[in-house]
N, C-alpha and C positions, 0 to 999 in steps of 0.2 A: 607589603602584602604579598602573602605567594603567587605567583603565576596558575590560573587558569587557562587547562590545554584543551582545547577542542578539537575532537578528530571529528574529519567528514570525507566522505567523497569526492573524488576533484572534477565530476560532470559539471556543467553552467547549473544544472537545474540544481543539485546536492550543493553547489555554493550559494545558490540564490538561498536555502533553504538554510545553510549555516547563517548567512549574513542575519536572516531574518530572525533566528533563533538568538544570537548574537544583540540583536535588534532592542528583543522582550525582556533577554535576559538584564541588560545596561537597567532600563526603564524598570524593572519591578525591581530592581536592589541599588537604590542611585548610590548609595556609599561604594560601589563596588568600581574601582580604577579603568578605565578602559584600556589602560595601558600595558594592565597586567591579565588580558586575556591575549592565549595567544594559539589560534587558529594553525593545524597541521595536517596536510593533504596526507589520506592512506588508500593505496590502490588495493580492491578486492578482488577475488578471485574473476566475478564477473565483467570486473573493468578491462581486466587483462586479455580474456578473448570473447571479446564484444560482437562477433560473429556465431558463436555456436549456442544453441539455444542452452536454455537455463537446466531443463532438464539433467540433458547429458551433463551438466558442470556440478551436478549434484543438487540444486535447488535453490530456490531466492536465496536462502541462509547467506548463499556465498557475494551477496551484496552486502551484509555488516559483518562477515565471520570476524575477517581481519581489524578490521576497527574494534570489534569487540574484544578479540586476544591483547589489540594493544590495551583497552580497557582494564581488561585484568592483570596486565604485567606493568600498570603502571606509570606508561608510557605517555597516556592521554587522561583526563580526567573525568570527562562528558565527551559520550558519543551521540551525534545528531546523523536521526533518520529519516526516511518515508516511515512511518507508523506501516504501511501495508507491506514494506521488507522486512520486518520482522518475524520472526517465527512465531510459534502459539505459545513458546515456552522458550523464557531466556535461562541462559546458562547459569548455573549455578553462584553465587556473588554478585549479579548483576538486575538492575532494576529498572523499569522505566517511571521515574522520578517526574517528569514534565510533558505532558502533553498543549502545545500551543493552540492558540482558538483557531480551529479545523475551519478551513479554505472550503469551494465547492465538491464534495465527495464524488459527484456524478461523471461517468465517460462520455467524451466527446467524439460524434461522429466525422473524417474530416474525409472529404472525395471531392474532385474537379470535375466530375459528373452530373451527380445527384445530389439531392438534396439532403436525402435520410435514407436511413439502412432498410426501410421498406420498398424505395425506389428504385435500389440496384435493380437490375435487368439479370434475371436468372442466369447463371453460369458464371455471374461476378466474383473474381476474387477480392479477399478481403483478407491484411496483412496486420498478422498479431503472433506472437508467440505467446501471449498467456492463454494457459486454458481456458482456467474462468471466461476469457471474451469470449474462444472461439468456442466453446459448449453453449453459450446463450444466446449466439450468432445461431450456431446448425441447429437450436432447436428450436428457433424462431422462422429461419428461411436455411434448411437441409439443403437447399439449393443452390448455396454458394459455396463458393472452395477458399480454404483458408489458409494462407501461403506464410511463411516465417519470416516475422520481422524484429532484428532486436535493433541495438543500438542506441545512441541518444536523442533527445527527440528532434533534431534539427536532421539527424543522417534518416531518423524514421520517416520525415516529415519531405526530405530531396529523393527518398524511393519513390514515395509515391507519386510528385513530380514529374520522374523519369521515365513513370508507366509501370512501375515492376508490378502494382496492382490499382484496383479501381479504387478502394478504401482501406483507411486503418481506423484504430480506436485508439484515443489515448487520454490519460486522465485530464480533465479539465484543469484540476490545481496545477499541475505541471504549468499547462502553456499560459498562466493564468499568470506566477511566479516569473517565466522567461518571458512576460510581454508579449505573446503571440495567440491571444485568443482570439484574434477576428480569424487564425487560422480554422476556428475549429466551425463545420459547416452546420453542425445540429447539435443539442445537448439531448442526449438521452437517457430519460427520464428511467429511474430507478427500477419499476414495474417492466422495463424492456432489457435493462441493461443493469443488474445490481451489481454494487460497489465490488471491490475490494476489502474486506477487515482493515479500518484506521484508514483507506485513501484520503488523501486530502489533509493529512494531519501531519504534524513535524512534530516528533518526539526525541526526548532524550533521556538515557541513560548515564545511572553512574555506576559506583562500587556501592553494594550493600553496605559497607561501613565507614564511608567516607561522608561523616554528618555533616560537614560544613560543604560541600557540594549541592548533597543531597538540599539543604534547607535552602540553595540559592535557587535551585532548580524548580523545587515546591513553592517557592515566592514569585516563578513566572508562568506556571502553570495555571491553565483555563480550564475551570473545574466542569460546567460542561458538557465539553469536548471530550476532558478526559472521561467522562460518566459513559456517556456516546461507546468512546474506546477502550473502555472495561467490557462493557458486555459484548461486542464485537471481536475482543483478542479474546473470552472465556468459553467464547462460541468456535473459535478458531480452534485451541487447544483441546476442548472436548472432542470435537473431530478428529484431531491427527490428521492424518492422511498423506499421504506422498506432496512432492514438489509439482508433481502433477494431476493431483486430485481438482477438479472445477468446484471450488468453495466461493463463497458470496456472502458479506454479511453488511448488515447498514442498520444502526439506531440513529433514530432520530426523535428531536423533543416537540411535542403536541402539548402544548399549554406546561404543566407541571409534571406533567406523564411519559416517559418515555415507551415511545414503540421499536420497535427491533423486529426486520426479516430475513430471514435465511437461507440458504440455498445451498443442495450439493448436487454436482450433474454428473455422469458417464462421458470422457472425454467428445463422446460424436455425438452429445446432446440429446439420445434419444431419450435418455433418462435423465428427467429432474426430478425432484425432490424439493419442496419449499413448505416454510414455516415462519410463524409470527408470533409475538408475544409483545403484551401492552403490559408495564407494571411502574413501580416509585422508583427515583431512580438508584437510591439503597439496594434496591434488588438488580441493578443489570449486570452483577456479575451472574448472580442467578438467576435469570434470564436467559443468559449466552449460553450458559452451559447446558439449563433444558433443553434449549431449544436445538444445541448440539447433539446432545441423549437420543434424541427426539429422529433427527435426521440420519444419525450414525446405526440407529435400528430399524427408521426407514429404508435406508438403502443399501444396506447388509457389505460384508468384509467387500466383493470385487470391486467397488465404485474407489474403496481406498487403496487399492496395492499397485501399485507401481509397471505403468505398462509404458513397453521401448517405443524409440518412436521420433 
């Protein structure tokens, strides 16, 4: 039987998240050898200077570029992601074949203070480098200052230890995967803190024409999850917008009914913009994408171009 390459990232949490992938994939194809997959560490752009924010390095993308070129040249076979590093639009040949049954979606509040993000004491910093957090932060409490935090969640997790701020936010599935949820102090609820597009979810890609990949990929996938993560990445790509645009998206299922809301903010949060849509879930691709339509002429060309910073 040929070998099975899986690229991933080589953080604890992007290995937790291979392993686990790795996990689903065994169990829904039992004919399939365990001996002939074989897991290959690829460092991305963003791995590389794990100190300068996303922005300046060009944007999430640069969390799977590299895993993706290997994709395409052959090198790897399945590339395993965060579903929310993804862009809205994959490159050309390439497909997300498998979406795994999605983890908790929601951000977790984590401070050695307070309790929740309403308790900070005004003038609080609060340490994030996505925008998305910190637009739904300053337009909920403009009164706190939001200081830059990348890194992996254990180096994000000893700043704020150290003092360098009061609070961070970090995705619940993360600490949830690395065993450290009694780290996280509050969960905050969607209505205060909306998702990411896919958070929570472990996806993988293949090659558009690699059918015997593809069909093992499609025999582990959690249909769903993945329903959830169509109208959330169609909503994403309808938008566009820069690496620093504050976008928000989250469907979730209500009996047989899928509801989906969305968001796009002004990086200093004075401006949001939100939207919801309830439909079958045959419709969440078109779903995501109204609801995109919807907010992208809400909030007119400035909220998407690209501001330094």
């Amino acid at each position: 039987m040929p070998k099975l390459v899986i690229g991933t990232r080589g953080s604890p949490l992007a290995l937790a998240q291979a392993r686990e992938f790795q996990a689903a994939l065994l169990a829904a194809n039992p004919s399939l050898d365990p001996d002939a997959i074989e897991m290959t560490v690829i460092r991305t752009g963003a791995d590389k200077q794990p100190e300068r924010p996303i922005a300046e390095l060009g944007g999430k993308g640069l969390f799977v570029k590299e895993i993706e070129d290997a994709l395409l040249a052959g090198r790897i076979d399945v590339a395993v992601h965060s579903v929310k590093d993804l862009p809205g639009l994959l490159p050309e040949g390439l497909e997300l074949a498998c979406v795994l049954p999605r983890a908790d979606p929601r951000d977790a509040f984590i401070s050695l203070a307070v309790g929740d993000l309403a308790d900070l004491p005004p003038g609080s910093s609060v340490g994030t480098s996505s925008p998305r957090r910190a637009a739904q932060i300053l337009a909920r409490r403009p009164d706190l200052e939001i200081r830059p935090l990348r890194g992996n969640v254990a180096t994000r997790l000893k700043k704020l230890g150290d003092g360098a701020m009061q609070a961070t936010i970090l995705a619940m599935a993360g600490l949830n995967r690395l065993g450290l949820a009694d780290a996280a102090t509050s969960v905050l609820a969607p209505e205060v803190m909306l998702p990411a597009a896919g958070q929570g979810a472990i996806g993988a890609e293949c090659r558009g024409g690699d059918a015997r990949t593809r069909g093992l990929l499609a025999a582990t996938s959690h249909e769903p999850s993945e329903t959830r993560v169509r109208a959330e990445r169609a909503f994403l790509a309808a938008l566009g917008g820069s690496c620093r645009t504050p976008i928000a998206g989250l469907a979730v299922f209500e009996g047989r009914q899928l509801i989906f809301n969305g968001l796009v903010a002004s990086l200093d949060g004075k401006e949001l913009h939100r939207t919801a849509r309830r439909g079958e879930p045959e419709e969440a691709a078109a779903m995501g994408r109204d609801a995109g339509a919807e907010l992208k002429a809400k909030a007119g060309p400035r909220i998407f171009e690209a501001t330094p910073g």
